[in-house]
N, C-alpha and C positions, 0 to 999 in steps of 0.2 A: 324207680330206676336206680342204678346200682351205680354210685361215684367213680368216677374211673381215677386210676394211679398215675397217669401220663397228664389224660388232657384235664382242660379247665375248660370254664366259660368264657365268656368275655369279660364278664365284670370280675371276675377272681382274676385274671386277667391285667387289666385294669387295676387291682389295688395291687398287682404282685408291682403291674411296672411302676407307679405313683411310689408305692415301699423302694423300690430300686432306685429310683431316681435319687433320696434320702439316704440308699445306703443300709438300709433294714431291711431289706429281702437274702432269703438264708440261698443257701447255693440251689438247694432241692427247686424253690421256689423261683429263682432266675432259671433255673434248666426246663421246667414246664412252663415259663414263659417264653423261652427261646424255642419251643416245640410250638405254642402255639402261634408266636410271630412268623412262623416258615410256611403258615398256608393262611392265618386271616388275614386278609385286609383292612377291615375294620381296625384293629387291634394294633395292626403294623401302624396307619394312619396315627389312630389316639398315643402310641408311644413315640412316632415321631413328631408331632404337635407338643408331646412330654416335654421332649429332650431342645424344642426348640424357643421353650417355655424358661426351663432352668437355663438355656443357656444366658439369654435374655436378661434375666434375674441377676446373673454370675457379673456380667457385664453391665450392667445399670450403676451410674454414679449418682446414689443417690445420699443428698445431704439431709440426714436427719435433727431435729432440735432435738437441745440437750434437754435435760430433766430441769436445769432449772430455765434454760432459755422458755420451757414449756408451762412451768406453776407461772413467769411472768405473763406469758400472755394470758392463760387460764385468768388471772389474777383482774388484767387490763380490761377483759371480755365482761366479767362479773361485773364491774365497775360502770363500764360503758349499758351494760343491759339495765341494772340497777337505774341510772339516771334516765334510762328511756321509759322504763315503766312506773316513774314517779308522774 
């Protein structure tokens, strides 16, 4: 079966919108995925589940440990394991 120039799958699809989402999908590649968003369903669903995903992510306050707040606990854990398997 012969590739088509327009359409895609769903899974080409799929990494075009995931790639978009990041900002690394070329324009050729967002315009065959906006061709195929305009009749599946499927495809409409899993890129608005995407975009409802990053937004999600965009907006989460999340407090990470630092690098050294993290060798102390790494440190503490070693320690405490150490004395439980003596």
């Amino acid at each position: 079966m012969k590739k088509s120039l327009l359409f895609i799958t769903c899974e080409e699809a799929k990494h075009i919108c995931d790639k978009s989402q990041y900002g690394e999908a070329t324009a050729w590649e967002r315009i065959k995925l906006s061709l195929r968003l305009s009749w599946c369903r499927i495809t409409r669903a899993y890129s608005k589940r995407n975009n409802k995903l990053t937004d999600a992510m965009e907006k989460a306050e999340v407090n990470c440990l630092k690098d050294d707040e993290k060798t102390k606990l790494q440190e503490q854990f070693q320690r405490e394991l150490a004395k439980h398997q003596k």
